[in-house]
C-alpha positions as a Python dict, from the first residue, in 0.01 Angstrom:
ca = {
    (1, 'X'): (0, 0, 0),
    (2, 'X'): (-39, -309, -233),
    (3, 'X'): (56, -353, -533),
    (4, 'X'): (-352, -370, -635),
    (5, 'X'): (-386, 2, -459),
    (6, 'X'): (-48, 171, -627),
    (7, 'X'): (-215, 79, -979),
    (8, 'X'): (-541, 150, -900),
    (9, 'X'): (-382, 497, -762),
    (10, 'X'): (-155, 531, -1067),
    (11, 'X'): (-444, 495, -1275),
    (12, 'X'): (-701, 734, -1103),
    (13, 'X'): (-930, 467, -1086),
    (14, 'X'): (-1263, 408, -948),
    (15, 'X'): (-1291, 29, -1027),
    (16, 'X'): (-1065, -245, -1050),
    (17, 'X'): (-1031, -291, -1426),
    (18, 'X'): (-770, -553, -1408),
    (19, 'X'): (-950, -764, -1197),
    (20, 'X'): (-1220, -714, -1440),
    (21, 'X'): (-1009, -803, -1739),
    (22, 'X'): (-832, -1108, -1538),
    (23, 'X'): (-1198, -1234, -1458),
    (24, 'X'): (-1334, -1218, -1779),
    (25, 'X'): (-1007, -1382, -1920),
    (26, 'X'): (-1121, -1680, -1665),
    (27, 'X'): (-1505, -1678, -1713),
    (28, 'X'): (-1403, -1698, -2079),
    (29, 'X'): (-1163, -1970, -2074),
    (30, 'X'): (-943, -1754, -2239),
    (31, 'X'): (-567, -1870, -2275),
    (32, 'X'): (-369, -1545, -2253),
    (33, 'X'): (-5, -1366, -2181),
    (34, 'X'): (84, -1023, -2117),
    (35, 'X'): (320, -884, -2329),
    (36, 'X'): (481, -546, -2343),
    (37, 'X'): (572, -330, -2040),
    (38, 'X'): (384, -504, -1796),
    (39, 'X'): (540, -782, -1895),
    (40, 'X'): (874, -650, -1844),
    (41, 'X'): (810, -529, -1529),
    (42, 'X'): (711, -881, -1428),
    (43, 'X'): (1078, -975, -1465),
    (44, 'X'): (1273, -653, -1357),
    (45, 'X'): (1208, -334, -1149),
    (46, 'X'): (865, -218, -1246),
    (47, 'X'): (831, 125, -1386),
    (48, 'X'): (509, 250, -1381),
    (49, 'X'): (278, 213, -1751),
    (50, 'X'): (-89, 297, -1785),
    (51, 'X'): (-123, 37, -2081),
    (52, 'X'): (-155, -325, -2033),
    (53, 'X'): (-107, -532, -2300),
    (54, 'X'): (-144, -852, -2389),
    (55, 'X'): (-213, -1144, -2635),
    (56, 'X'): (-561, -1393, -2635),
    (57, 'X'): (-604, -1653, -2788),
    (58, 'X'): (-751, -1580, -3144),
    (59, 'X'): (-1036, -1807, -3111),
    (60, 'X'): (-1148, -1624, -2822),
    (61, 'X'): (-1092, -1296, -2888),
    (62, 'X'): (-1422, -1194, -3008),
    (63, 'X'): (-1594, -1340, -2741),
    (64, 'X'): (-1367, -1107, -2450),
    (65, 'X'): (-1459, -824, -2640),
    (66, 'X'): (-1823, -940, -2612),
    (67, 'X'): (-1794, -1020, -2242),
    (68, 'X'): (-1575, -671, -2202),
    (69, 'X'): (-1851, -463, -2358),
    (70, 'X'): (-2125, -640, -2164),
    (71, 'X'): (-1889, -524, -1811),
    (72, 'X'): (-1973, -150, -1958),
    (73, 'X'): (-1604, -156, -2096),
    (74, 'X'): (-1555, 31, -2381),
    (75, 'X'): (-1458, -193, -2731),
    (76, 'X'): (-1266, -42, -2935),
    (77, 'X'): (-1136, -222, -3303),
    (78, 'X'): (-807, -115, -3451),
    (79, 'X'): (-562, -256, -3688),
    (80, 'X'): (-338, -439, -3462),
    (81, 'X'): (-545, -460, -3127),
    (82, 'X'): (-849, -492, -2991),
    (83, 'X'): (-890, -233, -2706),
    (84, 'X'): (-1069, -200, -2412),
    (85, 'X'): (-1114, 82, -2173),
    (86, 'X'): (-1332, 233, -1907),
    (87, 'X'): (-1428, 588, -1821),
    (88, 'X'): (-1324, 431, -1462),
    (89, 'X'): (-978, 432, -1462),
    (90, 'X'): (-731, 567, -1696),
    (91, 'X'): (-569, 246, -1763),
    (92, 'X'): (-584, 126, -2182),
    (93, 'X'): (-596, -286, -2250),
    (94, 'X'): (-471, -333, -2557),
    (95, 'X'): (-549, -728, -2665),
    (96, 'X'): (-228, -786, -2968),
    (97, 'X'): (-390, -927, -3280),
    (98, 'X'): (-96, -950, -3437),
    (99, 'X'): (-46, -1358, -3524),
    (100, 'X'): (347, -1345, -3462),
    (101, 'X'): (237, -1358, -3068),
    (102, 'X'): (-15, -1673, -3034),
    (103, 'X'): (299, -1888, -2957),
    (104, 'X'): (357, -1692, -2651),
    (105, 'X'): (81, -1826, -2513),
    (106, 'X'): (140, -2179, -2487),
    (107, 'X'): (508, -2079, -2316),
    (108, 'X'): (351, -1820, -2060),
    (109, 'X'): (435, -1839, -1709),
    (110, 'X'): (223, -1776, -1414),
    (111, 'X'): (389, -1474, -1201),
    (112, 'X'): (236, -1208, -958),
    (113, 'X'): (197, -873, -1184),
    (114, 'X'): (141, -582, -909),
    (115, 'X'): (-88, -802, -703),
    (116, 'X'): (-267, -1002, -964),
    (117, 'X'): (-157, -1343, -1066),
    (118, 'X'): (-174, -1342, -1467),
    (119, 'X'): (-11, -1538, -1718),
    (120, 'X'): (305, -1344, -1849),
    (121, 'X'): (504, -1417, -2154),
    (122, 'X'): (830, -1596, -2077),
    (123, 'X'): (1139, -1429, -2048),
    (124, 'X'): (1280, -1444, -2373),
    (125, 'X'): (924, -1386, -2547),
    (126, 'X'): (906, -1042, -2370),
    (127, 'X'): (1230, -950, -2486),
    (128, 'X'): (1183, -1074, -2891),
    (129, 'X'): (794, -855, -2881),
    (130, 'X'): (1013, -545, -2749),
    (131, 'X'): (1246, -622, -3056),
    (132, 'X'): (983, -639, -3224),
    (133, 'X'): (833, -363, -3138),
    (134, 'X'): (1173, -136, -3163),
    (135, 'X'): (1177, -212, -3464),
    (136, 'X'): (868, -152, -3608),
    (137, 'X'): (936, 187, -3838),
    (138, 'X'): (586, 271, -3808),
    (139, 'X'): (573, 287, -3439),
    (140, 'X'): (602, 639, -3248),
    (141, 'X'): (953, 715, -3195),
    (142, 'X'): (874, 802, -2817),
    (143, 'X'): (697, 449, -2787),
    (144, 'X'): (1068, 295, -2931),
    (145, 'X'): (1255, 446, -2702),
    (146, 'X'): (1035, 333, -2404),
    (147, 'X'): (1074, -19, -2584),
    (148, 'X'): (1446, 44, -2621),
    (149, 'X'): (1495, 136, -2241),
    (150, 'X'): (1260, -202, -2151),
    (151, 'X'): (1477, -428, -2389),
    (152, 'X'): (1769, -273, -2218),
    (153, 'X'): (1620, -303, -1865),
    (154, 'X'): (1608, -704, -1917),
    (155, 'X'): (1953, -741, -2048),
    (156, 'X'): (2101, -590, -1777),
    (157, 'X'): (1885, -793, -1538),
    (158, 'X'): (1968, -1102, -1754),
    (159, 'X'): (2280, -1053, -1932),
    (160, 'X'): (2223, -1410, -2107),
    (161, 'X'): (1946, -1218, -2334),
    (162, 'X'): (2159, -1012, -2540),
    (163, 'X'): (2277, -1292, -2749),
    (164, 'X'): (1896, -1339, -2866),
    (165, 'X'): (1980, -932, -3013),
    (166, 'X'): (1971, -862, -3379),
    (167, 'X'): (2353, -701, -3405),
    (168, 'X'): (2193, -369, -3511),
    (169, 'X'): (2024, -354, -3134),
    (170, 'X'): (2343, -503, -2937),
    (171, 'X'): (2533, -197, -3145),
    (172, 'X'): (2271, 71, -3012),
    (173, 'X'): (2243, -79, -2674),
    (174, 'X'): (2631, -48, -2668),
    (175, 'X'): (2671, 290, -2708),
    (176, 'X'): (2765, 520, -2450),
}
């Protein structure tokens, strides 16, 4: 099974909505990273996520949403995000709109993500949006530990990360 089938499987899904996403990304020009789990799981062991997030260049967000809606994706508008989803697979694109991530982009790497070559955030711009996201007091405590378990995932897989740690997150990732 490739890595294209197991998410497609995972997701229950009757299309390919990350090819969909990854060719409207190209038909749009769109300069791009994934962030968040997917990210991570570029990097170290995956562990399996329905949500795929990532950042777009701000200029061309609009139009992806346009082009995303004319694919029959559901648009969706929140604070933070701009999400996309199909009643095709259970899968959720979340597009970050928060500004703190544009520089990501220009320092993304291309890597193989479960079959599909995309433009992921570096290494150490994974790790700082799943700081970021940790600590984010407005964010579901479930979602914080899942972003506490990723930051620890790539420290252990890259030990040379933890000095980039606020000392409040080396202290929790230090307890036993």
């Amino acid at each position: 099974m490739t890595g294209k089938d197991f998410l497609k499987s995972v997701a229950n899904g009757k299309t390919d909505i990350v090819q969909i996403l990854v060719d409207i990304l190209d038909e749009t020009g769109s300069g791009y990273c994934l962030i968040g789990g997917l990210a991570v799981n570029a990097y170290v062991e995956p562990v399996v996520s329905l949500d795929i997030d990532l950042v777009v260049t701000v200029e061309k967000l609009q139009e992806v949403g346009t082009v995303a809606q004319s694919r029959g994706l559901e648009v969706r508008p929140f604070e933070h995000s701009l999400n996309l989803s199909s009643p095709l697979s259970d899968l959720r694109i979340q597009l970050q709109t928060d500004p703190r991530y544009q520089v990501f982009i220009s320092r993304g790497v291309s890597r193989e993500v479960l079959g599909y070559k995309m433009t992921v955030a570096s290494l150490e711009d994974v790790l700082q949006g799943k700081v970021w996201a940790y600590l984010d007091p407005n964010r579901r405590k479930s979602k914080r530990q899942k972003d506490l378990a990723d930051i620890l995932r790539l420290t252990e897989a890259f030990p040379e990360l933890e000095k980039n740690l606020p000392p409040r997150l080396k202290e929790e990732l230090n307890k036993e």
